[in-house]
N, C-alpha and C positions, 0 to 999 in steps of 0.2 A: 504494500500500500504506500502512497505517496506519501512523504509529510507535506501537510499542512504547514509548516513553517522550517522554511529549509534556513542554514547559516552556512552560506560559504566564505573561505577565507582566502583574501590573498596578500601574503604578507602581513603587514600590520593592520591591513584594511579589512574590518568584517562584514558579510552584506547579510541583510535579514530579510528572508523574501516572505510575504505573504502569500503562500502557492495555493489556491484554489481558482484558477484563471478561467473553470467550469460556470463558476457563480462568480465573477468578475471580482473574486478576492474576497466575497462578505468573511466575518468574522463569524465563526460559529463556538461553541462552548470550548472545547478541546484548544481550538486557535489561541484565546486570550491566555487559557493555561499556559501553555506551549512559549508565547511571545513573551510574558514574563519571565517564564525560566531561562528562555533565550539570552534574553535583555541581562537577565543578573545573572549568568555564567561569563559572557564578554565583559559586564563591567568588571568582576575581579578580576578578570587577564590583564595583567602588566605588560601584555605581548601586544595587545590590540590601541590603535591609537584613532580611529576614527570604525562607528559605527551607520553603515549605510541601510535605511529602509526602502525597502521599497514590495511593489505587489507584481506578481507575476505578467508576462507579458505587458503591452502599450495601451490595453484598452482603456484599464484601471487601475490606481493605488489601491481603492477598496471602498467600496459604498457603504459598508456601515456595517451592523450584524444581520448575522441571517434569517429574517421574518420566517423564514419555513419552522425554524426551531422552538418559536413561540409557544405553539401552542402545548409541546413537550416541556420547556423548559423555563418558559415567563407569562405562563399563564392566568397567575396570581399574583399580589402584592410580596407574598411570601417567597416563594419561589424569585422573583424579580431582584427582591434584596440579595438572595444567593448570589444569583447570577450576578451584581451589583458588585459582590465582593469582587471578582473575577478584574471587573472591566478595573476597578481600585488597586488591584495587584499591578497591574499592566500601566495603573498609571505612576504609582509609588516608583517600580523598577526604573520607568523613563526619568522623572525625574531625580532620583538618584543616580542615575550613572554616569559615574564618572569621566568617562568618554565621550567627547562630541558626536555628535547624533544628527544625520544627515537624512534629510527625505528625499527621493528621487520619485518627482510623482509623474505620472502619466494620466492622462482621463480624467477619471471620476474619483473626486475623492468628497465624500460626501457621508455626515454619521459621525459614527464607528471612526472613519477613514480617516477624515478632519482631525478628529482627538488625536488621534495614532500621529501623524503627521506634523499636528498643533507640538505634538510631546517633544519633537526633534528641535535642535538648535538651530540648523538653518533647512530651509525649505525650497527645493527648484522644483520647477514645473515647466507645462508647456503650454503654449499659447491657448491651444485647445482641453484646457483644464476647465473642470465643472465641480464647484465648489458648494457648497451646503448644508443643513441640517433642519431637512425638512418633516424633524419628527413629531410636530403641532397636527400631520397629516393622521397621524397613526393614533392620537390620542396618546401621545409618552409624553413623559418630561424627562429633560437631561440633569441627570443627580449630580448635586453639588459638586463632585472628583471629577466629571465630565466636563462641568460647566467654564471649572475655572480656566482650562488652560485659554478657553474660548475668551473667554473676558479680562486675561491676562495680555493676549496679543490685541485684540481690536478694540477695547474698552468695554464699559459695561453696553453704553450707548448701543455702539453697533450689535455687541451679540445680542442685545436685546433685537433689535431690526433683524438679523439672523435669525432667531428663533420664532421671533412673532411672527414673520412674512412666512419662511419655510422656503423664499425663492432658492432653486440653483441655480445661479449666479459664473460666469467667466473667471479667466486669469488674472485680467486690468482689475478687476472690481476686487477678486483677493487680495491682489495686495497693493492696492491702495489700505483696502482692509488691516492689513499686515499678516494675512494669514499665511504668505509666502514671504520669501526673501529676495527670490529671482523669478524672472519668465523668460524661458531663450523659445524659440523655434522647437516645433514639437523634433522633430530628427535629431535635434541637437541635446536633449534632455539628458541621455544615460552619459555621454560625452564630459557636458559639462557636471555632470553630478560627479563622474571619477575625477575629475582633471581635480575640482576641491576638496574631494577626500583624500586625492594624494599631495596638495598643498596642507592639508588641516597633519595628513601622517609624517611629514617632513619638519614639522614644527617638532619641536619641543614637547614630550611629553605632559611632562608634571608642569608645562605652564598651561596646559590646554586644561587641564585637572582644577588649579588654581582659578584659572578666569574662569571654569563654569562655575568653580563653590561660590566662587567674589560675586558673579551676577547675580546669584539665587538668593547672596544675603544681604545684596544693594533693595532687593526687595520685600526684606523686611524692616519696617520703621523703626525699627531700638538702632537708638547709638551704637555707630561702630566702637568697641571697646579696645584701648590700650593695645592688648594681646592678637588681637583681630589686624590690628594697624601691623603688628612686627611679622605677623605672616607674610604680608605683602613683602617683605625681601628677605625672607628664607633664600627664594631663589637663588639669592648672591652664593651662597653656599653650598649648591648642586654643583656636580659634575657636568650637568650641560650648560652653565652655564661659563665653566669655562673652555669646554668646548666649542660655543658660539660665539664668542669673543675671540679666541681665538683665530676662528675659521672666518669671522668678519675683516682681520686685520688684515690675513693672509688672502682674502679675498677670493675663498673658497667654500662649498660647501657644507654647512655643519652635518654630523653624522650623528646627532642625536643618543643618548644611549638609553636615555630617563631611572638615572639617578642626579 
């Protein structure tokens, strides 16, 4: 049997593919499992330096979870919470890991898709990207662990407009949104998605580590504390960094080693 969530590796670069390209990537029960455990066995690899998502084939990233499964598995308010924890796993893993986390999206990403997608640190797509969360249609509401990454990147404002409307919406209008970072040409998506994953894996490890902690707690309101401030040049004190000083004098290469 296929998986469901394949990881292939190449070199430092991991790619996480969403493989159901039968049902255009939904997420079904097993999937969310599956992508969690994913998610948190690469972030404790010291080996991996950039983490790439994406969904099978160019149709889709992934439209959301799989409505067929509903009536087995979220049929009730009860059962719903289960399932709930699942989609909460999948979000804690994303954003804890410590590895930069890259979306390569194609198609439709919409749902389910969006979050998954939302979770990553930088987002490309293609011109022909259809973006949404039209689950006002179905009679759901998206649980608070769902909601935020939504209203983290676009404000409350828009995801409100996102969820109240339910439109699917283009690439220009994400990310003006901010729900993307780039839009190249649909042919040019998987291109441009490696070309930055092997710029983001030639960087520095433990500084790509560093800037995601520093962002996640630029967005918490408490005073940065004393101890918090001295983190910020640990780095002096790594082995890559003086490898990269180095390599900048000499006007070569750094080879990173992430100590």
């Amino acid at each position: 049997m296929t998986e469901a969530i394949l990881v292939e590796r190449s070199g430092p670069i991991a790619t996480v593919v969403l493989n159901r390209p039968d049902k255009l990537n939904a997420m079904n029960k097993s999937m969310w499992q599956a992508l969690a455990a994913a998610v948190d066995t690469l972030s404790a690899d010291d080996g991996v330096r950039c983490i790439v998502v994406r969904g099978a084939g160019e149709k889709a990233f992934c439209p959301g979870a799989d409505i067929s499964e509903f009536e087995r598995e979220r049929s009730n308010a009860a059962q719903a919470a289960d399932y709930g924890r699942l989609v909460r796993a999948v979000v804690a893993s994303m954003e804890n890991c410590r590895h930069p986390l890259l979306a390569q999206i194609h198609g439709l990403c919409v749902g389910g898709g969006l979050l998954i997608a939302s979770l990553c640190d930088i987002r490309i797509c293609g011109e022909s990207g259809r973006f949404g969360v039209p689950v006002k249609n179905l009679g759901l509401v998206e649980a608070y662990a769902e909601m935020a990454p939504l209203v983290r990147l676009a404000g409350a404002d828009a995801a409100l407009e996102i969820l109240l409307e339910g439109r699917v919406f283009g690439a220009a209008e994400a990310k003006d949104k901010r729900l993307v970072t780039r839009v190249v040409p649909d042919a040019e998506v998987a291109a441009e998605a490696a070309a930055a994953a092997q710029r983001i894996a030639e960087g520095a490890p433990l500084v790509a580590r560093w800037h995601k902690k520093f962002a996640r707690r630029l967005a918490d309101p408490r005073p940065i504390s004393e101890a918090e401030e001295r983190e910020c040049y640990a780095c002096f004190d790594t082995e890559d960094f003086r490898i990269g000083w180095a390599a900048f004098l000499a006007k070569r290469k750094p080879d990173f080693v992430g100590r």
